[in-house]
N, C-alpha and C positions, 0 to 999 in steps of 0.2 A: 214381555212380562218377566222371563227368566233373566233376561239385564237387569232391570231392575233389580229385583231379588237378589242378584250377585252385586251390584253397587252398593247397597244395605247391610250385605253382611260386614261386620266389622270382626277386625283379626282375632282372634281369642288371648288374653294372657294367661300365661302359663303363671299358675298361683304359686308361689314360694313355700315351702315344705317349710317348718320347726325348725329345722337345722338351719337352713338358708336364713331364715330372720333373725338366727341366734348369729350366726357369723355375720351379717351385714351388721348388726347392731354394735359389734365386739369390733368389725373393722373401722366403722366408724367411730366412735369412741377413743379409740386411739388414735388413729390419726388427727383426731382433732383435739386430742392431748399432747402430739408430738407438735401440730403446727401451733399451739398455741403455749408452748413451751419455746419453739422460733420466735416468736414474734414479741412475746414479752420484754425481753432485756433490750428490745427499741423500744417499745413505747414507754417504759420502764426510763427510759433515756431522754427520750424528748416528755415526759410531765416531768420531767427532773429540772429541765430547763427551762418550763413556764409557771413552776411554782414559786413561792416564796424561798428566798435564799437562806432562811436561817432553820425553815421548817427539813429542808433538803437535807445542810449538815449534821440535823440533828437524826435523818434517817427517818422523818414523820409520813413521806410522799411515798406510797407504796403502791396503793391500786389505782387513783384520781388524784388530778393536780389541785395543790392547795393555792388558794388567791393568785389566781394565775394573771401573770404580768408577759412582756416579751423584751424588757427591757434589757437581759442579758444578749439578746442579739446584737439590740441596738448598741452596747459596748462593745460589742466583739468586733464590730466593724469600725469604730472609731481608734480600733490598731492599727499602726500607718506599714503599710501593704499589704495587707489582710486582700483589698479589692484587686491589686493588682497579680495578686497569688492565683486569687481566684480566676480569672481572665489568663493568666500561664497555663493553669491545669485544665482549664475549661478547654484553652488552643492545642495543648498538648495532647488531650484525649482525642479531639476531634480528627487533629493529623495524623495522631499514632495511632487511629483506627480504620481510616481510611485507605491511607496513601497505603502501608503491610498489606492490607485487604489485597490492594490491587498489585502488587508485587508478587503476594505469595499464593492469589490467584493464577497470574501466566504462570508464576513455574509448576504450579500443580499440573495446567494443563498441558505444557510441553512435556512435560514427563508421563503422560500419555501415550504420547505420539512414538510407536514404536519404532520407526524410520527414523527418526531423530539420528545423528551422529553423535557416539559417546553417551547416548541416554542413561544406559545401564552403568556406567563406570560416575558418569555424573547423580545419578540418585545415591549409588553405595556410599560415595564422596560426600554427599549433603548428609546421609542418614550418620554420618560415623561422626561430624558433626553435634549428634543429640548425646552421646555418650561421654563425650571428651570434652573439654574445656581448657584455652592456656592459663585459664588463672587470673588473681582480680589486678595483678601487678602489672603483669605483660597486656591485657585490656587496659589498664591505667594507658601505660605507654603508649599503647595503641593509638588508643582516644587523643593522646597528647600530641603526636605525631601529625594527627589529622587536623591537629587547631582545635577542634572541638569542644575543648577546656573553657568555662563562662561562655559557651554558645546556646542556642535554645537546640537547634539542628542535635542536637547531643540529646535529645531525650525523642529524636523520629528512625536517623538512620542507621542505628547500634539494631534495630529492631525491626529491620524493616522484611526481613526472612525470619519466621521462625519456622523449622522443622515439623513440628507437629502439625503444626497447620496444613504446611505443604503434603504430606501426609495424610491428612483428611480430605484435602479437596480433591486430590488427585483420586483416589481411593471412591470420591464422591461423583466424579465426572466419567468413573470408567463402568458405573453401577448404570449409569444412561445410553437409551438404546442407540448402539452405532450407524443404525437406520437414518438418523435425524441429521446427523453431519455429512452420512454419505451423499443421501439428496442434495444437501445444498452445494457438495461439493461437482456431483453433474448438475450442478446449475451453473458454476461457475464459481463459488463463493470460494475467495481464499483464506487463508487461517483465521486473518484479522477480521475479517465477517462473522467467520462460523462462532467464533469466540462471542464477542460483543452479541451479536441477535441469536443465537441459540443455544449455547453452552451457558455463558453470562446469565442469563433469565432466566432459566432451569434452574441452578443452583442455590439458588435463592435462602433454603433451609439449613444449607454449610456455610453460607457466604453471611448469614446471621450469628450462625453459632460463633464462626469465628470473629466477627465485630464482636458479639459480647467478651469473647475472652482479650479480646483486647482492648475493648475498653474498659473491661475491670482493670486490666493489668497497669495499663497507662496512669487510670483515674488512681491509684492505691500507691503506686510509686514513691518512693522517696529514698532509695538507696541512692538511684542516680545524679542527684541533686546533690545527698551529701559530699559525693567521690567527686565530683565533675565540677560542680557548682560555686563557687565565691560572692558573684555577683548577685546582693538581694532582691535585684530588679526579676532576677528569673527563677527567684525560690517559685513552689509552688505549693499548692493548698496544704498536700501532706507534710512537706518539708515543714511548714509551719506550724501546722499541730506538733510535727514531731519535736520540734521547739520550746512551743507553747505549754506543752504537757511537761517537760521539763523543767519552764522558768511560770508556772501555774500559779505560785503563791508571788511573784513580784509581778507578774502580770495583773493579779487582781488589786495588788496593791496601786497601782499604775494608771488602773483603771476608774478604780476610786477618786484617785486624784484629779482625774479628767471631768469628770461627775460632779455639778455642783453642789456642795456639801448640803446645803436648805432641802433637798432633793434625794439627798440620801435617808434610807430607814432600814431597819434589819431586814425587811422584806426583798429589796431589790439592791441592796449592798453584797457587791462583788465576791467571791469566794473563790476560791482556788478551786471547791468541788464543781461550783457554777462556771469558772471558765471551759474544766476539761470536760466535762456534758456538753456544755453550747457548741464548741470547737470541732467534738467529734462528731455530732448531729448535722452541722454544716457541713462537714468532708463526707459523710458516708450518704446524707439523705439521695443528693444529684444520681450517684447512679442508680440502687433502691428505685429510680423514679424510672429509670433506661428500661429496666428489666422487664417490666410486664409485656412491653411493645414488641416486644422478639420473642418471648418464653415460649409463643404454639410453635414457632420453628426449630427451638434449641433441641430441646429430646429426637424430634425428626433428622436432623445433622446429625447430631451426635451416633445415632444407632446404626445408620446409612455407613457414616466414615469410619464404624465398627465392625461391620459388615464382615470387608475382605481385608487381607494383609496388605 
């Protein structure tokens, strides 16, 4: 009967005092004036570019799209390598977040290993690295030296170490109990083991964080394209906006003329404001879509590889 009686009772909540409902109300409220102060100037972005093109440059489309069309996409992609940019940046982010991942994984975690030979003289060496730079000249030469120049390889291996990373992982692998490697290690399991099935899998919340920072970084690119790049087979998405936005008003003229004229009206007749909306809606939306699939890990890495020095 007394079981009973105790599986019955339910927990009590603790009622929220006046002050409590005045600050919850007051935190909420704003933050939901900060985030929708974020979010605005995209959506703000994209009804830009499924409204009518004449209502846009007049500045009429402010909260809801007006006679909403998509035909500025379907221009935007009848610019000839438009699809093949997209397919460079798309190969470019996917390798230049991977293949770093796994590079500046092992050195996080050999620079653990305090038995290491030259460990301490090799991390001072990499960290002295993040302060100093030769400059955009002698990296030109660099680059040129290595063939590199109209290569695609030129936008994976310049990048395939970054410091900070290494920094966090390492910083993140030593926050994990030594208990877990030491077993395997009386079991038998040697580096290459311990790494891949127990280190590797744990890390999982740094080894996110840092994919997203690199593939922001990859996906946003377009310095290294200008420096390196000639060949327009290997521009990529940004380099092209970066273009685009540039030649906006002979673009849309250009695009006009692709467009059969019976078919043209002020509504979905090209504009220079309609190209560089649609252009950057295109380059920014693909990562925007990355982000939510890793965000419960990002803060968790991030605070972790905060931790310790």
């Amino acid at each position: 009967m007394e079981v009973n009686k105790a599986a019955n009772i339910r927990p009590h909540k603790k009622r929220m005092s006046r002050e409590d409902k005045i600050f919850h109300t007051i935190n909420y409220t704003v933050f939901f004036l900060l985030g929708l102060i974020c979010i605005y100037p995209f959506y703000y972005l994209v009804i830009n570019t499924i409204s009518r093109n004449d209502y846009v440059d007049l500045g009429l489309v402010m909260y809801a799209p007006i006679g909403v069309h998509f035909q500025n996409y379907i221009n935007i992609f009848k610019l000839s390598n438009v699809m093949n940019s997209v397919f460079i940046s798309v190969l470019r982010t996917v390798l230049g977040t991977f293949i770093p991942l796994v590079f500046t994984t092992i050195l996080g975690y050999l620079f653990t290993k305090e038995h290491m030979k030259g460990r301490k003289f090799l991390y001072r060496f990499t960290i002295i690295t993040m302060y100093f730079s030769a400059g955009m000249i002698p990296v030109y030469m660099n680059i040129r030296m290595l063939g590199l120049l109209n290569n695609f390889w030129v936008y994976i291996i310049p990048g395939l170490i970054k410091v900070y990373n290494v920094v966090l992982v390492k910083t993140f692998i030593e926050s994990l109990p030594a208990a877990l490697e030491e077993s395997a290690q009386i079991d038998g399991a040697n580096y290459f083991h311990r790494f891949v099935h127990i280190v590797f899998p744990l890390s999982t919340p740094i080894l996110a964080t840092i994919a997203l920072f690199n593939a922001v970084g990859a996906w946003n690119s377009y310095l290294d394209t200008l420096l390196y790049i000639t060949d327009s087979r290997l521009y990529t998405m940004q380099f092209q906006l970066y273009e685009y936005l540039n030649q906006a008003a002979a673009l849309a003229k250009s695009l006009n003329n692709l467009t059969d004229l019976s078919m043209l009206d002020a509504a979905t007749k090209v504009s220079t404001t309609a190209v560089r909306n649609t252009m950057t809606v295109i380059t920014i939306v693909p990562i925007i879509c990355v982000y939510p699939f890793i965000q419960r890990y990002y803060v968790q890495g991030v605070m972790i590889g905060a931790v310790k020095g």
